[in-house]
C-alpha distance (Angstrom), angle and dihedral (degrees) to the residues before:
residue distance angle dihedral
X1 . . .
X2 3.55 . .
X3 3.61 122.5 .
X4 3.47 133.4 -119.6
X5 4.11 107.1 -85.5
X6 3.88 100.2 13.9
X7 3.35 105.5 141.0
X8 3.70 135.8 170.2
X9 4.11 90.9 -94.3
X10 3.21 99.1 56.0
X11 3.88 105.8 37.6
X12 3.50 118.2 117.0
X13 3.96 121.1 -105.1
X14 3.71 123.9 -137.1
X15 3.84 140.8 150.9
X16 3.77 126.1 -117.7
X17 3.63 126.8 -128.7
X18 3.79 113.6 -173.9
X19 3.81 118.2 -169.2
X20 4.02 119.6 -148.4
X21 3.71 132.8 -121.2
X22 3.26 122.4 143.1
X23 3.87 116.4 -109.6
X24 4.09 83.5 2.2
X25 3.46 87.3 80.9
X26 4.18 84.5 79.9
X27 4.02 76.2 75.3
X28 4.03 94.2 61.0
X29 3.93 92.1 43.3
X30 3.44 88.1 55.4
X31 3.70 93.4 52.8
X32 4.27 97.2 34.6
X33 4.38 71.0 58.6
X34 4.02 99.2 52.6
X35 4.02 86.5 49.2
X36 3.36 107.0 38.7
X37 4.04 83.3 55.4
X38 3.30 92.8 46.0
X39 3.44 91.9 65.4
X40 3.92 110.0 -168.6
X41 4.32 94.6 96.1
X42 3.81 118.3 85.2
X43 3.89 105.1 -167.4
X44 3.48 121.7 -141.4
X45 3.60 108.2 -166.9
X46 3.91 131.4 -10.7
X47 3.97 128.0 -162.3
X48 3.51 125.8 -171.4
X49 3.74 150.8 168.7
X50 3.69 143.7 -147.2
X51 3.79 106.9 -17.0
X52 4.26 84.0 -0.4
X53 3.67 90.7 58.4
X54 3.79 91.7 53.8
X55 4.03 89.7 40.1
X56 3.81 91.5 49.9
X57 3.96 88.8 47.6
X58 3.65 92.4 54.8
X59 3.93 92.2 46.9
X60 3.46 96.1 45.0
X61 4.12 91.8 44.2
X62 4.31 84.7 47.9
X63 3.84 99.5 45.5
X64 4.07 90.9 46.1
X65 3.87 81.7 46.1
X66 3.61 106.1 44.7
X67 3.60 113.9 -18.2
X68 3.96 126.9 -111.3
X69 3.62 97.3 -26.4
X70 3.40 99.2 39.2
X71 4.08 85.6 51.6
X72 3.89 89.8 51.1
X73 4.34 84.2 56.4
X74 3.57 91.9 49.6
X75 3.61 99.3 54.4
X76 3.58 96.1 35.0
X77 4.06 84.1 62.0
X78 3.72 86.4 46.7
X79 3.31 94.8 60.3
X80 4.13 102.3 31.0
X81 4.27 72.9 62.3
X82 3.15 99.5 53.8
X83 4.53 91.8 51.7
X84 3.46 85.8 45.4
X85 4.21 99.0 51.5
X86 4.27 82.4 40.9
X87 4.24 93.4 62.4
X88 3.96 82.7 72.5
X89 4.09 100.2 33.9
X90 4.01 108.0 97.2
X91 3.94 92.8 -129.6
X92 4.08 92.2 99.6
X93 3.56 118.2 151.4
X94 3.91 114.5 -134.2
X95 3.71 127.2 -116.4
X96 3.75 88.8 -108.7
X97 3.83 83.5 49.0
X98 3.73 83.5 60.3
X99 3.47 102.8 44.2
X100 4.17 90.6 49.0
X101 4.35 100.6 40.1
X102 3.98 136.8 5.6
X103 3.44 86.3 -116.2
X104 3.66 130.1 -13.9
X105 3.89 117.5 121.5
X106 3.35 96.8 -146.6
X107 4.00 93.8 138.2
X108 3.57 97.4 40.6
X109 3.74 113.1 115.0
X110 3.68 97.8 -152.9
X111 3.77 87.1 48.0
X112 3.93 92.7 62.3
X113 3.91 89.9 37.1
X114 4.45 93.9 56.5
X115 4.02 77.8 45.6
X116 3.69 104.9 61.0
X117 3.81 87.4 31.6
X118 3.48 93.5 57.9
X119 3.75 93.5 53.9
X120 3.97 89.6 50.5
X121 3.84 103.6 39.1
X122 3.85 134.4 35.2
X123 3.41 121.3 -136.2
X124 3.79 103.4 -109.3
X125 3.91 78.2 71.8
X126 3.84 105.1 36.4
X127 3.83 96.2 33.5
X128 4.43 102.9 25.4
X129 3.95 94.1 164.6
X130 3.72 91.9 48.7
X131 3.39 88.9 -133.2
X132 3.83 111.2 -169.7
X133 3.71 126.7 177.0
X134 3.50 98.4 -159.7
X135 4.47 90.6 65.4
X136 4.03 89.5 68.7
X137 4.02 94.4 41.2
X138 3.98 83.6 49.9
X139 3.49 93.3 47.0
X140 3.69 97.9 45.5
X141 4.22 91.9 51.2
X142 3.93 98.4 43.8
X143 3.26 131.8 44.9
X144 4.03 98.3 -154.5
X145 3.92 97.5 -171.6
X146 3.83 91.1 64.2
X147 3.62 95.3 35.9
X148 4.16 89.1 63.3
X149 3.60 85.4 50.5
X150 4.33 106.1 43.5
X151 4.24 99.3 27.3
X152 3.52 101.4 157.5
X153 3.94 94.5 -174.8
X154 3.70 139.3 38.8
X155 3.90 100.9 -89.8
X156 4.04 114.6 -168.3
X157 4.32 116.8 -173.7
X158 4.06 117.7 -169.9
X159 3.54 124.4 -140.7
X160 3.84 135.6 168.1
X161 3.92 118.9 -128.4
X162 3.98 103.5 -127.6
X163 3.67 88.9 -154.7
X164 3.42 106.4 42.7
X165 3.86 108.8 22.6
X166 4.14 97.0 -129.2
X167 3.80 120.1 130.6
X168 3.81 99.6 -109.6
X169 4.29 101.1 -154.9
X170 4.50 102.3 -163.9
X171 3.84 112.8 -165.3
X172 3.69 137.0 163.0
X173 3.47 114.7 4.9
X174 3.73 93.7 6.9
X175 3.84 95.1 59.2
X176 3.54 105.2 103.4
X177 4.19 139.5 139.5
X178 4.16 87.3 -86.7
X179 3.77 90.0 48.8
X180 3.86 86.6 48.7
X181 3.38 95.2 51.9
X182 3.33 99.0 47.7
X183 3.54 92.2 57.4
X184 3.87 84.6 66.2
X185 3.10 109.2 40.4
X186 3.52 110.7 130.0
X187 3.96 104.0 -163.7
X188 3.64 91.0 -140.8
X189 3.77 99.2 72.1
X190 3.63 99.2 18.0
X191 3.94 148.2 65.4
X192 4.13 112.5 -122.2
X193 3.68 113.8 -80.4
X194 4.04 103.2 -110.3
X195 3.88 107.6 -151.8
X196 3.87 119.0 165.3
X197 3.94 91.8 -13.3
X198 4.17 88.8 -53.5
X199 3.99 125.4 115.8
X200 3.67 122.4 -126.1
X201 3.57 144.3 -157.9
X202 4.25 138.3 175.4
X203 4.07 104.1 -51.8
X204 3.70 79.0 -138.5
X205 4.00 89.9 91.2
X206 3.91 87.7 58.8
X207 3.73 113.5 20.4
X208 3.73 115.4 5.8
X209 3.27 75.4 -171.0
X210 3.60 120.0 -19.9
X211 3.80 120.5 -141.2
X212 3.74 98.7 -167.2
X213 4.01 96.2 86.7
X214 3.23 94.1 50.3
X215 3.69 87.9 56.3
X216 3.85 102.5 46.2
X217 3.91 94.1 30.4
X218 3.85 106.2 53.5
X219 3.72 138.5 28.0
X220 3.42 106.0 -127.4
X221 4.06 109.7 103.1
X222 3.96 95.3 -158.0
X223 4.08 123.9 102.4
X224 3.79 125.0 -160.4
X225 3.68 110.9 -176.1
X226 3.61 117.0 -163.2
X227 3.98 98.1 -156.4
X228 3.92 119.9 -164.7
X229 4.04 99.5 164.0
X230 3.69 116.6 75.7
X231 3.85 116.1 -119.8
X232 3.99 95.0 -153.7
X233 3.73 135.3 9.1
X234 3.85 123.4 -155.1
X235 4.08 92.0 -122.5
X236 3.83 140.8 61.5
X237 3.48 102.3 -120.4
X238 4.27 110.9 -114.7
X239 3.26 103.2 179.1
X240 4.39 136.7 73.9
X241 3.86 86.5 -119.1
X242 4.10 101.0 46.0
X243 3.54 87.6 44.9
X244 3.87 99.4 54.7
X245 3.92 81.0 45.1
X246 3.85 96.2 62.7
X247 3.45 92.7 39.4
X248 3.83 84.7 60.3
X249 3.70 96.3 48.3
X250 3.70 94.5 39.7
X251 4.13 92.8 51.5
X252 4.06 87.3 48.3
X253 3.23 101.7 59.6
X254 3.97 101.3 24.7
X255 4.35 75.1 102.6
X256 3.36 99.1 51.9
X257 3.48 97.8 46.5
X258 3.56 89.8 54.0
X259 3.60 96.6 57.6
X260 3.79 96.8 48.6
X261 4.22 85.7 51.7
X262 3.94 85.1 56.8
X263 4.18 94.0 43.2
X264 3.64 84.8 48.3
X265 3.63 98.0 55.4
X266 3.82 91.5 45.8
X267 3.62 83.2 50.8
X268 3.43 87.4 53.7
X269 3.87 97.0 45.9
X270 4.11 89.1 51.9
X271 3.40 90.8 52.6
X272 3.31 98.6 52.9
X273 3.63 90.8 42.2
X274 3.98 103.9 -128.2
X275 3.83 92.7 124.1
X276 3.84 126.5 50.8
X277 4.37 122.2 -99.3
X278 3.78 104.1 -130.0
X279 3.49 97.6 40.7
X280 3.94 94.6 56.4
X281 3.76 123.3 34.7
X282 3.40 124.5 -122.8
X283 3.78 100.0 -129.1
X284 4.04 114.1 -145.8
X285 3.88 102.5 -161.1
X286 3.62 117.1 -156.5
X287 3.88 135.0 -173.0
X288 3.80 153.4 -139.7
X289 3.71 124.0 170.7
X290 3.96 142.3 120.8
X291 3.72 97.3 -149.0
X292 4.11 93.0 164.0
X293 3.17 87.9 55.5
X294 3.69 102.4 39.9
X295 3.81 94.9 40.5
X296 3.80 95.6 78.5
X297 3.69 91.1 59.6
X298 4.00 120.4 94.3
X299 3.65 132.2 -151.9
X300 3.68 100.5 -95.7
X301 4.50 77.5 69.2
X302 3.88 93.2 66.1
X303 4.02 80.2 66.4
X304 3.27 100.9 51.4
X305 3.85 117.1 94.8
X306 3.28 112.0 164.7
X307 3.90 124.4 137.9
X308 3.46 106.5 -108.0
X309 4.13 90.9 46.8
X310 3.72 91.1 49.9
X311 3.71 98.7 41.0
X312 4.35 82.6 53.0
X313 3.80 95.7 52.0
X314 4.29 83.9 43.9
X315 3.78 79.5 60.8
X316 3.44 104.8 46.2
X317 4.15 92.3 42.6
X318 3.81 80.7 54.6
X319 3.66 99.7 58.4
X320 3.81 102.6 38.1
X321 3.37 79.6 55.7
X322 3.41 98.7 52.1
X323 4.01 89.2 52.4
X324 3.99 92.9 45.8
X325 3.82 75.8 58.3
X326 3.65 101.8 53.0
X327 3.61 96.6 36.3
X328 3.97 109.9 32.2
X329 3.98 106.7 23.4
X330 3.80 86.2 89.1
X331 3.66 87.6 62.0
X332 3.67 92.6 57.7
X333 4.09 114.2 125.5
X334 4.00 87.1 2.5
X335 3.71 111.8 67.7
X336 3.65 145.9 -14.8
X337 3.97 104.6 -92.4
X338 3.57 98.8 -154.2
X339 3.75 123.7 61.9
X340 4.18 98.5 -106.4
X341 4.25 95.4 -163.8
X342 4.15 90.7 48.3
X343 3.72 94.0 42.8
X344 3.82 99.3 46.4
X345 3.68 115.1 6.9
């Protein structure tokens, strides 16, 4: 909660970065939650991807709105949306997928049968009216046209350019549903997001999420990643399933990791003092994840929306927040508070 004299002068400022991942993204809510109750961080820009694009939309569109709290309602309906559309989608885990993982769908019959048809058919041909759930949820929470026109924040969305393979970053007036949507669109299930007569897949190819805006759009020179996709695992992965898996994770955050190797060797340069302070910011990277908990979890999870799941990854975003809190927000505008070569070099 906040504490007694935090005030809007004396909060500290930082910049979001919110990773995607499907249903994973319950993890970030959680933790936007824990911080926006907390009170004492003003945030300065936020950029996300997948599910973080749509969780940084619905921050951005609730702080301009209402402030913190009114943020905390906005993605709470978000996400109470999102359960309720998932009691009629056909990714349900079985009780024995219950009993075994929080929220793999291992077991689920119509799990393995949208796997091997994805493989086999595209979805102009399994899914021709491109219907997608997630456009009337997003258009029920945020009302884009007055979001263009009362942004209170610097508000970055990731996409990947079918045609060309860049990362395509829309902000300001370009952030809209399509631009949303295209950030997660996984190519699997859906038809290429068409915005201003170019085709779109899940930023998550490119950028999952990119730092770099953050960095040249905003002032603020601290980085709090929410991270949802594990960067290592404790076992080779044996089987057709854990393989696919990895290769998931590994492609997701191939980006990211890049980007922290390059603000680590500016770090690095500053340090040492061979290239001038003013001209090149001294990134402080920050960060929120669960990844022994999260690590046991396969792909078929980031499809599975179903209350109970959600409301469990809510929980868990909640309290690593709460502990970045405790042990990190001291850190906050002096240093990085986790340990950027061991984490992601």
């Amino acid at each position: 909660m906040r504490k007694d004299g935090d005030t809007a002068s004396n909060r500290k400022r930082i910049n979001l970065a919110l990773q995607g991942g499907g249903a994973h993204g319950a993890f970030t809510w959680g933790a936007l939650d824990r911080l926006l109750e907390d009170g004492r961080l003003e945030i300065a820009g936020i950029c996300g991807t997948s599910a973080g694009a749509m969780n940084a939309t619905a921050l951005a569109y609730g702080l301009a709105r209402g402030g913190p709290e009114e943020a905390r309602a906005v993605l709470n309906r978000f996400w109470s949306l999102v359960a309720e559309r998932a009691l009629f989608s056909p990714f349900q885990p079985t009780p024995l997928d219950r009993l075994v993982s929080k929220g793999d769908m291992e077991l689920s019959p119509s799990w393995h049968f949208y796997d091997a048809l994805s493989r086999m058919v595209s979805p102009y041909v399994a899914n021709p009216l491109n219907y997608n759930p997630l456009v009337d949820i997003l258009d029920q929470v945020v009302d884009f046209a007055w979001l263009k026109r009362n942004l209170t924040i610097r508000l970055f969305v990731c996409a990947t350019n079918v045609k060309t393979g860049k990362i395509r970053v829309f902000s300001g007036e370009e952030i809209s549903a399509k631009a949303v949507m295209a950030s997660a669109c996984l190519p699997s299930l859906f038809q290429a997001v068409e915005v201003e007569g170019e085709y779109y897949w899940d930023g998550g190819f490119m950028g999952n999420p990119p730092i770099f805006p953050l960095i040249y759009e905003t002032d603020c020179e601290d980085m709090l990643i929410v991270q949802i996709n594990p960067i290592e695992i404790e076992h080779v992965p044996m089987t057709a399933q854990t393989i696919v898996d990895r290769i998931n994770e590994i492609s997701f955050n191939s980006s990211l990791m890049r980007e922290m190797r390059a603000i680590a060797f500016v770090q690095k340069l500053l340090a040492e003092h061979r290239i001038p302070r003013g001209r090149y910011k001294d990134v402080k990277i920050h960060l929120i994840e669960a990844e022994e908990a999260m690590r046991p979890l396969g792909y078929s999870s980031k499809l599975n929306a179903s209350a109970d799941f959600l409301c469990w990854l809510r929980a868990l975003g909640r309290e690593r927040a709460g502990l970045f809190l405790d042990e990190a927000y001291d850190k906050i505008g002096v240093a990085s508070s986790v340990d950027i070569a061991a984490k992601f070099l």
